[in-house]
TIFI-487048 format. One record per residue: x negated, y negated, z of N, C-alpha, C in turn. Coordinates in pm, whole numbers, padded with zeros to 5 digits, always signed. Example, Ala and Ser with C-alpha at 12.3 -4.5 7.8 and 13.67 -1.06 7.14 Angstrom:
# TIFI-487048
-01319+00569+00780-01230+00450+00780-01320+00330+00780;-01285+00225+00708-01367+00106+00714-01290-00003+00787;
This chain:
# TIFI-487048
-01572+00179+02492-01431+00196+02525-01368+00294+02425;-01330+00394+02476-01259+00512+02415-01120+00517+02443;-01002+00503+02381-00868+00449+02445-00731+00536+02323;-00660+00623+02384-00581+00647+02303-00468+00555+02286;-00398+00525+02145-00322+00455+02111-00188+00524+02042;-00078+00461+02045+00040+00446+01989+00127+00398+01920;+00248+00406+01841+00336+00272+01815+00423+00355+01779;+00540+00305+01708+00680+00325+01715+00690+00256+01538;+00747+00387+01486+00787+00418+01327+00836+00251+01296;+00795+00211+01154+00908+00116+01108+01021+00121+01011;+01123+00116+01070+01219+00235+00973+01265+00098+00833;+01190+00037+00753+01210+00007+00648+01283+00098+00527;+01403+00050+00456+01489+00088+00402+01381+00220+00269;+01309+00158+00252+01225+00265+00184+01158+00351+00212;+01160+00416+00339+01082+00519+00418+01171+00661+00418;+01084+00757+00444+01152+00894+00436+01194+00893+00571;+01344+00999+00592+01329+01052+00714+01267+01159+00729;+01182+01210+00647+01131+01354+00707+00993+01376+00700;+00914+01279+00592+00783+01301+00539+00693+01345+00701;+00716+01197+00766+00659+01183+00876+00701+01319+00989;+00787+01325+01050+00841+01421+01147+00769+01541+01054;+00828+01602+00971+00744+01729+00940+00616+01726+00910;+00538+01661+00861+00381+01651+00865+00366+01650+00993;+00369+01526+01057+00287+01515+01178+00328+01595+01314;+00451+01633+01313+00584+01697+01432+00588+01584+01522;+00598+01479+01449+00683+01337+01510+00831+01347+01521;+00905+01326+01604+01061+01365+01652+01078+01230+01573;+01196+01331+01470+01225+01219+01384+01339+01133+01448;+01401+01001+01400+01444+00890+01487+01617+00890+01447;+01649+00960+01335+01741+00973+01284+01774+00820+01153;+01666+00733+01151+01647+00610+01040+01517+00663+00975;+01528+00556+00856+01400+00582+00793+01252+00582+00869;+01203+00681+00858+01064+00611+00916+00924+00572+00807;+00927+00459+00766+00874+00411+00684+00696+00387+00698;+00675+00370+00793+00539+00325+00841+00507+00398+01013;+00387+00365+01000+00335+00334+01192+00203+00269+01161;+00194+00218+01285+00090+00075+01195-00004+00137+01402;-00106+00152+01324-00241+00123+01426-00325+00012+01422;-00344-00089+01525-00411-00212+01492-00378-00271+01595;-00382-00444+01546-00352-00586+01661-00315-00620+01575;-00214-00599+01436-00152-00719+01327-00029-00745+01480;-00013-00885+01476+00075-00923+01591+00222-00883+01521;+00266-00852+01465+00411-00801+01390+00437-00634+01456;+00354-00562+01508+00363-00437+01537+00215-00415+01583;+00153-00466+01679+00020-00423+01760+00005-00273+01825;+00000-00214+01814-00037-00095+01873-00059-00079+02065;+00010+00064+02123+00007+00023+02275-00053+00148+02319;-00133+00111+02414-00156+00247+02487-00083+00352+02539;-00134+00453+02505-00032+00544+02539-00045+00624+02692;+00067+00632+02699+00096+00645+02833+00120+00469+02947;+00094+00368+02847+00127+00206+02881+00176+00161+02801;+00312+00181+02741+00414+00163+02640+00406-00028+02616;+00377-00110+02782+00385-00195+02800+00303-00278+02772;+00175-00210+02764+00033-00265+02692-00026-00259+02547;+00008-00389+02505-00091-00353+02359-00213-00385+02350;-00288-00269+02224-00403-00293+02209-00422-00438+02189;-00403-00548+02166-00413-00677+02165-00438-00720+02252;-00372-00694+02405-00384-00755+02504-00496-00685+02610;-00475-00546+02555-00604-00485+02652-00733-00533+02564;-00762-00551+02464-00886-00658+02425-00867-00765+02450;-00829-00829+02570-00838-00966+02546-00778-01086+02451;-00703-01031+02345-00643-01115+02221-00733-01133+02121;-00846-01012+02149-00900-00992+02004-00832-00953+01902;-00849-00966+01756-00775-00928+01636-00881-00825+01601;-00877-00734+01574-00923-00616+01430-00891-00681+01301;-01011-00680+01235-00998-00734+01091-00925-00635+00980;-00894-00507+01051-00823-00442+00949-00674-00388+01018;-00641-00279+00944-00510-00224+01011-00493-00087+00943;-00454+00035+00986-00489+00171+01009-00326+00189+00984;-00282+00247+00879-00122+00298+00846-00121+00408+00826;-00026+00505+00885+00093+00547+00812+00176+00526+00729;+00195+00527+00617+00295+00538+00506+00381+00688+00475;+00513+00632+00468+00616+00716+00361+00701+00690+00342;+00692+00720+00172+00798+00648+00097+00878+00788+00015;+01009+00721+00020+01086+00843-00028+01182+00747-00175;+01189+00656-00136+01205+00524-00277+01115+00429-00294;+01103+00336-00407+00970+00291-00452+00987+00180-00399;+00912+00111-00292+00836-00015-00246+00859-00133-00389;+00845-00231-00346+00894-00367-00399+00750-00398-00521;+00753-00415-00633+00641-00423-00719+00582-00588-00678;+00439-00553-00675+00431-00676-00571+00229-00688-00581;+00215-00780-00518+00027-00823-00542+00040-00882-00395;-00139-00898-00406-00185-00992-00217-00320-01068-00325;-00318-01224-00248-00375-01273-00311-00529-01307-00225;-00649-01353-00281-00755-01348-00289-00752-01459-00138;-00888-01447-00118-00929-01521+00009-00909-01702-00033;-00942-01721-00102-00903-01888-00120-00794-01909-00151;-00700-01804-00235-00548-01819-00257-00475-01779-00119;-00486-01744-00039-00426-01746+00077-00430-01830+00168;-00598-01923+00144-00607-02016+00281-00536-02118+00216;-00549-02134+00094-00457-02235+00026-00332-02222+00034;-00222-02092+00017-00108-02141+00023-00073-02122+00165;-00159-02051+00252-00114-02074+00416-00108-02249+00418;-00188-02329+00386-00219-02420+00402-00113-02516+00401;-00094-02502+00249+00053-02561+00197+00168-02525+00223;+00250-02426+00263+00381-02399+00316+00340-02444+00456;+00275-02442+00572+00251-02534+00682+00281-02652+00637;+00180-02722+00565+00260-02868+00548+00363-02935+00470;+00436-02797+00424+00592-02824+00373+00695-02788+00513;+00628-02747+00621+00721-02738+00696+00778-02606+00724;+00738-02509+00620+00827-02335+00597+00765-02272+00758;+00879-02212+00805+00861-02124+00922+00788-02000+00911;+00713-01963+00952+00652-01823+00958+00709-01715+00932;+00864-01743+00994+00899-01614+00990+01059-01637+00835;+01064-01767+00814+01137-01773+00727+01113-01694+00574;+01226-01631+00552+01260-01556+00458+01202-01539+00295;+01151-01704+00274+01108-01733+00211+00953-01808+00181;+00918-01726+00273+00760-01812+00327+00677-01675+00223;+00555-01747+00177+00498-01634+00106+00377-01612+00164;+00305-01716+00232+00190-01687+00317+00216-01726+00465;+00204-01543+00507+00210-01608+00652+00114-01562+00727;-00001-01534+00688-00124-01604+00765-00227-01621+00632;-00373-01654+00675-00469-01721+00554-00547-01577+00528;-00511-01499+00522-00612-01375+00484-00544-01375+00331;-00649-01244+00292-00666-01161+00200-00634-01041+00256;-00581-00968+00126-00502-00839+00193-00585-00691+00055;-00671-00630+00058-00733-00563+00015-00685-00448+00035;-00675-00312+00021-00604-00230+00039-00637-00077-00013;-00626+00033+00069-00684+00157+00010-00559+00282+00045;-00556+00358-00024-00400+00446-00003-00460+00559+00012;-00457+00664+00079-00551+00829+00049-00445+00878+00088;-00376+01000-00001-00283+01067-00044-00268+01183+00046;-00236+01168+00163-00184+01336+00252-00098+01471+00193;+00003+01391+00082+00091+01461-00023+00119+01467-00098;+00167+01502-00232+00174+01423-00374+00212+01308-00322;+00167+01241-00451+00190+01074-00418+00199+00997-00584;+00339+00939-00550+00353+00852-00706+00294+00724-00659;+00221+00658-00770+00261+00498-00742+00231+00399-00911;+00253+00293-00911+00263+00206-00987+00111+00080-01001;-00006+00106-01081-00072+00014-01011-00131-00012-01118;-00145-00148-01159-00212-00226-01230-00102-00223-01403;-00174-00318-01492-00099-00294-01621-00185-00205-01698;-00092-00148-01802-00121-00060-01880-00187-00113-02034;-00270-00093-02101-00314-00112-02185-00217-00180-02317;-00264-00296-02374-00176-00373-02434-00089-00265-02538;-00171-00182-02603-00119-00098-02736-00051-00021-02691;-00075+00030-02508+00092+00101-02478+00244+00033-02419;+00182-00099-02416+00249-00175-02396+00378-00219-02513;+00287-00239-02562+00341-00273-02758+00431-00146-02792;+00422-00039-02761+00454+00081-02861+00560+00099-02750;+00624+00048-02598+00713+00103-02536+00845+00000-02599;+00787-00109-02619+00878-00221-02682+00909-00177-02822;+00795-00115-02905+00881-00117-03011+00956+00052-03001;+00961+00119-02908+01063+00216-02871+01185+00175-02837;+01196+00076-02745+01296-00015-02731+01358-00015-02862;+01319-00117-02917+01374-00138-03009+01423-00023-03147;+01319+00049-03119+01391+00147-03217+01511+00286-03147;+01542+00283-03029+01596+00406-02972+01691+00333-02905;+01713+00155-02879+01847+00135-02874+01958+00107-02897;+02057+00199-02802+02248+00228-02837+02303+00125-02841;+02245-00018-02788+02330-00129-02775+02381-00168-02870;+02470-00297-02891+02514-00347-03000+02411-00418-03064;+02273-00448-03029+02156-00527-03053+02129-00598-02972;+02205-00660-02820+02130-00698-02722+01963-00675-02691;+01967-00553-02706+01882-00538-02644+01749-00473-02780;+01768-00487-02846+01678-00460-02986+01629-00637-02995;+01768-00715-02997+01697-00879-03006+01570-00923-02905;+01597-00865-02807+01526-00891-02676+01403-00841-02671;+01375-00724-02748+01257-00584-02707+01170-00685-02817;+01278-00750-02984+01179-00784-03073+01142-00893-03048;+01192-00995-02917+01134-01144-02885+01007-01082-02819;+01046-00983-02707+00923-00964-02607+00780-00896-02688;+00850-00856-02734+00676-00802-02842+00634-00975-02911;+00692-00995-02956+00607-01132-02983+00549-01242-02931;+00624-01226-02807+00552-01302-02659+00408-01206-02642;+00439-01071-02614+00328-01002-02584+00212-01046-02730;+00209-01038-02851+00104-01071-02955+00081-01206-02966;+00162-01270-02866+00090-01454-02888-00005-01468-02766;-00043-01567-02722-00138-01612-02675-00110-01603-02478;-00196-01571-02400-00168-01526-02324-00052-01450-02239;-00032-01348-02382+00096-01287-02386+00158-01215-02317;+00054-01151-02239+00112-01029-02119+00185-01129-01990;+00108-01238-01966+00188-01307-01868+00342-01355-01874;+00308-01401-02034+00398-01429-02064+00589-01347-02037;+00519-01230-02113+00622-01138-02096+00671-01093-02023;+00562-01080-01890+00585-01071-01696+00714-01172-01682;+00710-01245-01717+00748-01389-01644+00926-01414-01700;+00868-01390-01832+01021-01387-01877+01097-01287-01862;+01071-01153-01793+01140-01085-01770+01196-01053-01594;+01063-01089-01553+01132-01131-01386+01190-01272-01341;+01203-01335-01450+01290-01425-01434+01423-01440-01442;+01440-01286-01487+01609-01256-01542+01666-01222-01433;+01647-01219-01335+01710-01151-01182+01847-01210-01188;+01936-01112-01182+02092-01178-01200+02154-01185-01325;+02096-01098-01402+02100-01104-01563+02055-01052-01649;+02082-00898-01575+01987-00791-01593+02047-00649-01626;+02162-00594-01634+02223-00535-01531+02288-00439-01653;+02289-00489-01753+02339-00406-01918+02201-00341-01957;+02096-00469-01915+01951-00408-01964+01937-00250-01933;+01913-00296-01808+01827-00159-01699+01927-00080-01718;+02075-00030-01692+02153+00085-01766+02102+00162-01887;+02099+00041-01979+02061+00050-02118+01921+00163-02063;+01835+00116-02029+01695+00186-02014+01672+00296-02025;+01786+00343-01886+01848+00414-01792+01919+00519-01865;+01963+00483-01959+02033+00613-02075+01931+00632-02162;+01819+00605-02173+01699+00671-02270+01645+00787-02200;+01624+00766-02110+01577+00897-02029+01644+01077-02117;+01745+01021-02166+01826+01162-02205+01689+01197-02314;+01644+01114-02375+01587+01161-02532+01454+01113-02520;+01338+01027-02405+01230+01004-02394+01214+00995-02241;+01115+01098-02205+01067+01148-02076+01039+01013-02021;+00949+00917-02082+00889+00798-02080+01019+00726-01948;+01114+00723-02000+01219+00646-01968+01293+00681-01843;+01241+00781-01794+01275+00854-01649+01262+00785-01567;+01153+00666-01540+01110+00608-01400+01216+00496-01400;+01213+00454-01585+01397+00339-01533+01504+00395-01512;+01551+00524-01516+01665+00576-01475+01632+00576-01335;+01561+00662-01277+01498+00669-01130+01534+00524-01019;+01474+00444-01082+01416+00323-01019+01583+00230-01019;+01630+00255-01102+01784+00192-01171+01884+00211-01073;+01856+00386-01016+01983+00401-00943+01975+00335-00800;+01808+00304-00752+01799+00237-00634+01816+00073-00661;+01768+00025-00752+01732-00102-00748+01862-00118-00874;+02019-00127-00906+02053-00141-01018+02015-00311-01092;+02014-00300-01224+02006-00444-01252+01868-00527-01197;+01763-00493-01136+01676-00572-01109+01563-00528-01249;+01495-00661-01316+01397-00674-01388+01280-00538-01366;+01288-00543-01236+01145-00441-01226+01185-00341-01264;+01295-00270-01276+01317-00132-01335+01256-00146-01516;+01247-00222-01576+01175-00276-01700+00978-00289-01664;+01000-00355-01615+00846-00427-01523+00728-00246-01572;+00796-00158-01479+00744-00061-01411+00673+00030-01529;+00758+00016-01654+00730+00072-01740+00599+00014-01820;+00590-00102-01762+00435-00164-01835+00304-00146-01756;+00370-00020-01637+00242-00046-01549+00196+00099-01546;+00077+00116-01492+00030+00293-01517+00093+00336-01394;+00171+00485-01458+00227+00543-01344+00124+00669-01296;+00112+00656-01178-00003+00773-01136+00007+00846-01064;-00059+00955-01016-00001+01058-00955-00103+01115-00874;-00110+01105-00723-00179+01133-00650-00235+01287-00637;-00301+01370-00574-00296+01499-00505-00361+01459-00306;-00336+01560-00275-00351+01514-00090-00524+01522-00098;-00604+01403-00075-00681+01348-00053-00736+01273-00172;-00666+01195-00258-00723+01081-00393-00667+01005-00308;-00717+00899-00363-00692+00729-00338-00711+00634-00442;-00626+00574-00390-00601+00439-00498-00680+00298-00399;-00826+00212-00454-00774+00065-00395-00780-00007-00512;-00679-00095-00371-00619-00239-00465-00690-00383-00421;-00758-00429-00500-00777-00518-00492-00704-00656-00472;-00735-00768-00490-00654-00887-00444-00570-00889-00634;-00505-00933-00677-00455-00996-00770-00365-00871-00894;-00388-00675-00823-00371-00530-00893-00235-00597-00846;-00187-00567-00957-00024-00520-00933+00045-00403-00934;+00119-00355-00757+00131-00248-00751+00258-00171-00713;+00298-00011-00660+00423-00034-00603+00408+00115-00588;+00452+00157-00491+00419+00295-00412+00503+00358-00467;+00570+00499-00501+00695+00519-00537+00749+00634-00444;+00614+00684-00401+00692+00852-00304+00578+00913-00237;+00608+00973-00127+00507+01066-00082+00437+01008+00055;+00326+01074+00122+00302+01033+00253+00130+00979+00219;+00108+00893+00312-00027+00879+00305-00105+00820+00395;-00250+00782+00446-00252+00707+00538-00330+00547+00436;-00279+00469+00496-00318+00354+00417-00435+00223+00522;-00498+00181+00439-00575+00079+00541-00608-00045+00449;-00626-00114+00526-00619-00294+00465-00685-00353+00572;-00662-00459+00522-00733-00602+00582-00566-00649+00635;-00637-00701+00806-00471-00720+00857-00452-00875+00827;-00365-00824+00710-00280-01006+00640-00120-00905+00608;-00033-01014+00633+00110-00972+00566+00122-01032+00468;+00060-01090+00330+00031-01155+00282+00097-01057+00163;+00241-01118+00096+00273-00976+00011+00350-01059-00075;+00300-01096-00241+00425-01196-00346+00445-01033-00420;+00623-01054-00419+00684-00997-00463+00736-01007-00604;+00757-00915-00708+00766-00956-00823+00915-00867-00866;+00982-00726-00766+01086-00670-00821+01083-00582-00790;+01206-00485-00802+01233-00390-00719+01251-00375-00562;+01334-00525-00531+01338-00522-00374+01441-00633-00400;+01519-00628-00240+01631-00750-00249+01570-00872-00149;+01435-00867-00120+01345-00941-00061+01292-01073-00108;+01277-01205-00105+01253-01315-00145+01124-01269-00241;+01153-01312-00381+01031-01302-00504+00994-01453-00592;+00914-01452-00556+00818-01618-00605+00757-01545-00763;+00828-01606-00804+00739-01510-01005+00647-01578-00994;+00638-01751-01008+00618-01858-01057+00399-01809-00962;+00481-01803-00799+00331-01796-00749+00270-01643-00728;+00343-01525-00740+00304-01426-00786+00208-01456-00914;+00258-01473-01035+00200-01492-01132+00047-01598-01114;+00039-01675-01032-00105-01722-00999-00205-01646-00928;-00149-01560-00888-00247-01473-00817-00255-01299-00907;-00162-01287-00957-00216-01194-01055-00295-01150-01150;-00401-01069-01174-00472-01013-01252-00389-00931-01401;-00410-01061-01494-00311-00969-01636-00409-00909-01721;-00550-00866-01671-00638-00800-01742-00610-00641-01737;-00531-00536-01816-00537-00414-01828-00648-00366-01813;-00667-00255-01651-00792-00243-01622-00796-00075-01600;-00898+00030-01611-00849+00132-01566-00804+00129-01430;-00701+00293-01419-00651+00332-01259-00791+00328-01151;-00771+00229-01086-00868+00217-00968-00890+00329-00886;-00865+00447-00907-00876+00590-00808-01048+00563-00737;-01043+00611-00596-01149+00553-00529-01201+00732-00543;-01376+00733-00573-01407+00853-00608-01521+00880-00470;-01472+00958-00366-01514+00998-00261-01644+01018-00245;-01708+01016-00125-01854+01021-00108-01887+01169-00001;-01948+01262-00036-02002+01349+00069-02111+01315+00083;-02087+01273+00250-02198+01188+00308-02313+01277+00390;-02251+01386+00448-02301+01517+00522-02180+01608+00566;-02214+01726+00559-02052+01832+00593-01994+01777+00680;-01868+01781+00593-01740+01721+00702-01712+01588+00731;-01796+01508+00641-01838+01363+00627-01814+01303+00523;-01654+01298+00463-01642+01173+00320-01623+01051+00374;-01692+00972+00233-01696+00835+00248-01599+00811+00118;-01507+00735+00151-01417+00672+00102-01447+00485+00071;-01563+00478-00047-01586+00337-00069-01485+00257-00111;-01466+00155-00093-01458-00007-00120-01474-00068-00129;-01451-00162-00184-01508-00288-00254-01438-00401-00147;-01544-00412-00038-01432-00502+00079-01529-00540+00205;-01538-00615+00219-01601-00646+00338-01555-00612+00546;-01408-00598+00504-01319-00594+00576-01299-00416+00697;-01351-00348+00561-01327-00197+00661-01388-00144+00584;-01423-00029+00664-01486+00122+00607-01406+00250+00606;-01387+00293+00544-01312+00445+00570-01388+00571+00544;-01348+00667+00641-01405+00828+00622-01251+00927+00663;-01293+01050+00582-01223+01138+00631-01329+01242+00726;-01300+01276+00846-01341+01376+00870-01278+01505+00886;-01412+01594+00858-01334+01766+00903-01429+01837+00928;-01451+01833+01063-01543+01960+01149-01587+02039+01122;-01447+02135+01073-01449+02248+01015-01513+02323+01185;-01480+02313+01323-01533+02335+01391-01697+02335+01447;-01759+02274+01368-01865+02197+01397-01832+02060+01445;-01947+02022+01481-02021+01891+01525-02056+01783+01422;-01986+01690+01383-02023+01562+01260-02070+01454+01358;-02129+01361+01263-02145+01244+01328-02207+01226+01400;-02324+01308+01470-02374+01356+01549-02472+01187+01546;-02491+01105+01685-02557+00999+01634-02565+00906+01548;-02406+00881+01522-02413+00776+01418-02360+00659+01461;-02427+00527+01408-02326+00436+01492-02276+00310+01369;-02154+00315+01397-02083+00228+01284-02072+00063+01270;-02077-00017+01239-02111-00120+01244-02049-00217+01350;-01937-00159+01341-01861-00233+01428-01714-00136+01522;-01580-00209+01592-01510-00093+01609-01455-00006+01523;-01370+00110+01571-01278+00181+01450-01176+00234+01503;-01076+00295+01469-00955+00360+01493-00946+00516+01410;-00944+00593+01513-00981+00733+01408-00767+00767+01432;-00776+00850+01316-00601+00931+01346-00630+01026+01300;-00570+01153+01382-00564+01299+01338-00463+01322+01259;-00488+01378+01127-00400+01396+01013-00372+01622+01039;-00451+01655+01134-00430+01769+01118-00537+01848+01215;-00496+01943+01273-00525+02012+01353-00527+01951+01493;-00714+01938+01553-00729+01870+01641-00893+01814+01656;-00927+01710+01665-01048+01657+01696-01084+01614+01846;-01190+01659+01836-01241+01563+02018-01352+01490+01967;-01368+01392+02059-01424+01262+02056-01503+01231+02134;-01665+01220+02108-01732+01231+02279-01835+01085+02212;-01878+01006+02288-01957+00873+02252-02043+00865+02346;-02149+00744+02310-02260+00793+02427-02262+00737+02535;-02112+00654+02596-02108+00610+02682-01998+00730+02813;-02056+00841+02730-02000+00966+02760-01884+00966+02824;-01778+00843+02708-01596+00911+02752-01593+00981+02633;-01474+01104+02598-01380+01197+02562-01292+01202+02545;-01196+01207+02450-01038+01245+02440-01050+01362+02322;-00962+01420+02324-00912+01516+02225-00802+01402+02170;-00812+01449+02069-00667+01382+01921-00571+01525+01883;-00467+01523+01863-00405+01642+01767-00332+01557+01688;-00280+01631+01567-00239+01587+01497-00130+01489+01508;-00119+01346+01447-00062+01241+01450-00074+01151+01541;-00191+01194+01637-00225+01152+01726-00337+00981+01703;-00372+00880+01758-00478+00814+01721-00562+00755+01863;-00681+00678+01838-00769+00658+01929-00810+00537+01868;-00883+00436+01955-00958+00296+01925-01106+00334+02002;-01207+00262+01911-01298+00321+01963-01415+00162+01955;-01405+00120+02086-01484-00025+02094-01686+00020+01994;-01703-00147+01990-01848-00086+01917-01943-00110+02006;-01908-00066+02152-02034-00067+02255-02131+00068+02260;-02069+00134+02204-02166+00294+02194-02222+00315+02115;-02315+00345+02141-02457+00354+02048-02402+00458+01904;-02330+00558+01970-02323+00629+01859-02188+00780+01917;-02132+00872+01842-02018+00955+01880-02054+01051+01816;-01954+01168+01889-01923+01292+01809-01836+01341+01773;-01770+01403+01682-01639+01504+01687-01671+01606+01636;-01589+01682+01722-01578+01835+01722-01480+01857+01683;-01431+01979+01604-01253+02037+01594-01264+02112+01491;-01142+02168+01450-01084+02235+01355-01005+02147+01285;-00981+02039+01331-00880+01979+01247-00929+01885+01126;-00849+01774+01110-00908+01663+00977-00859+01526+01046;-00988+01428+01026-00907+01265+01054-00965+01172+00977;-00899+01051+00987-00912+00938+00927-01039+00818+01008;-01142+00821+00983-01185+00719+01055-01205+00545+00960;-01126+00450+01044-01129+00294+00961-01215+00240+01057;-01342+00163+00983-01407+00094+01112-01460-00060+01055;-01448-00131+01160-01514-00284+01042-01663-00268+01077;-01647-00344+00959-01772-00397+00898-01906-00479+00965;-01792-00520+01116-01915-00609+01123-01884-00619+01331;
């Protein structure tokens, strides 16, 4: 089954209006367009195109895809935030069910039992926020704090408690905790931050982050985490427990389909510190950048550490890839550029152009693409 697919932008308050429309020549909507989600996550399933009325969900039968195929763009920074591990999810799906919490209530933190694994590959520059930063740069931004601030000592008292939380005994959590706990009590801080920028570059992302989010903890948070900087084709994955936060730029993203998202700051969205903090990883680890595979011309492999999906980029380059290959299971290819055709050995065909996507069942032995253009292929595992 060879089937072109569709969906409709999600204009989340943090999405560009333009990333999308000018990359892809998607008619922009006049709202943010934040996402487009290819898949069966039941929150936004994907429909055939040219059958607006049909989703891929229902033309399989009410099969699920174990993963989910995004669009991303962000033009302000996403909510600093983690997805927790396969037993921490069946567990707290478990438990908010038998407290009674609604699925769709506001304050529900698991709303289904997955694990949410995650890979970002960069179409454009791309900022983001991911993981913590090494304790000794940790240490040395606090004692900048303290030595470069204008306050009356608010905030010198504060910088010299948090360094000593950070040198006691499971200290980095510590210091997480007491500072996203200040929500509502924050608001002299992050200004404060926010005027260093004049005299330490360092201090730019809390001015930045300040004027969107004023007064929230994470404008502090952000500064303990490595800030990184994409080029159009790096990637970042995230594992279950990385703490992360997108800040700008376009990309296509793929995961394991869970909405499974504890929030820690930088959003006016319900934030659990208490169970964030159980599922977080406070081990300072290097930037996870995923280091590409040339598999055969026109053939990267984009590894992971995941059971859940596979990713490739392809690019023709007007040749023939893939010639006979067959993937383990289905996939969803999207044209990021030019145009690809698609031939399988159950000899159906479509052409893709850019921004275009396709589902591709795992009854065929094996496919081809042809083109000039470049795409994304996500396929499971199994």
């Amino acid at each position: 089954m060879l089937l072109k697919i569709t969906n409709q932008a999600r204009d989340y308050a943090w999405g560009s209006r333009t990333l999308i429309s000018d990359y892809f020549g998607i008619a922009a909507t006049g709202k943010p367009m934040a996402e487009i989600w290819f898949g069966t996550h039941p929150v936004s399933p994907a429909v055939l195109e040219g059958k607006p009325d049909v989703t891929l969900t229902e033309q399989l039968k009410g099969h699920q895809l174990s993963f989910l195929l995004k669009i991303l763009a962000a033009d302000e920074a996403l909510s600093i935030q983690a997805h927790p591990n396969s037993e921490q999810a069946q567990q707290g799906f478990l438990r908010e069910n038998q407290m009674g919490i609604s699925l769709d209530a506001p304050t529900r933190n698991y709303r289904d039992d997955k694990h949410k694994p995650e890979i970002i590959v960069a179409l454009s520059d791309f900022q983001a926020l991911c993981g913590f930063r090494p304790i000794a740069e940790i240490q040395q931004i606090l004692n900048d704090l303290n030595t470069h601030s204008q306050s009356s000592g608010a905030l010198v008292e504060l910088s010299a408690g948090w360094l000593r939380l950070l040198n006691g005994e499971n200290g980095l959590q510590k210091l997480f905790s007491d500072i996203a706990n200040r929500r509502g009590n924050f608001d002299g801080i992050a200004a404060e931050l926010s005027s260093m920028a004049d005299f330490d570059s360092r201090f730019a992302l809390a001015e930045q982050l300040n004027k969107i989010y004023p007064g929230d903890p994470g404008v502090l948070l952000a500064l303990f985490m490595n800030h990184v900087f994409l080029e159009p084709g790096e990637s970042l994955f995230l594992p279950a427990g990385n703490i992360h936060a997108y800040l700008s730029g376009l990309g296509v993203e793929v995961m394991a389909s869970s909405d499974n998202v504890l929030r820690g700051g930088l959003t006016s969205k319900h934030i659990d510190v208490l169970e964030l903090e159980a599922v977080l990883n406070f081990e300072p680890m290097p930037v996870p950048k995923v280091k590409p595979i040339e598999l055969s011309s026109g053939l990267i492999h984009y590894p992971c550490d995941t059971d859940d999906f596979l990713l490739y980029r392809i690019e023709p380059n007007g040749q023939r890839v893939m010639a006979e290959i067959s993937l383990p299971g289905e996939s969803i290819i999207l044209c990021t550029a030019g145009d690809v055709a698609i031939s399988n050995s159950l000899e159906e065909s479509q052409i893709l152009r850019r921004g275009e996507a396709a589902y591709l069942s795992g009854e065929a032995k094996y496919f081809n693409l042809s083109g000039s253009g470049t795409a994304f292929l996500a396929a499971s595992t199994r």
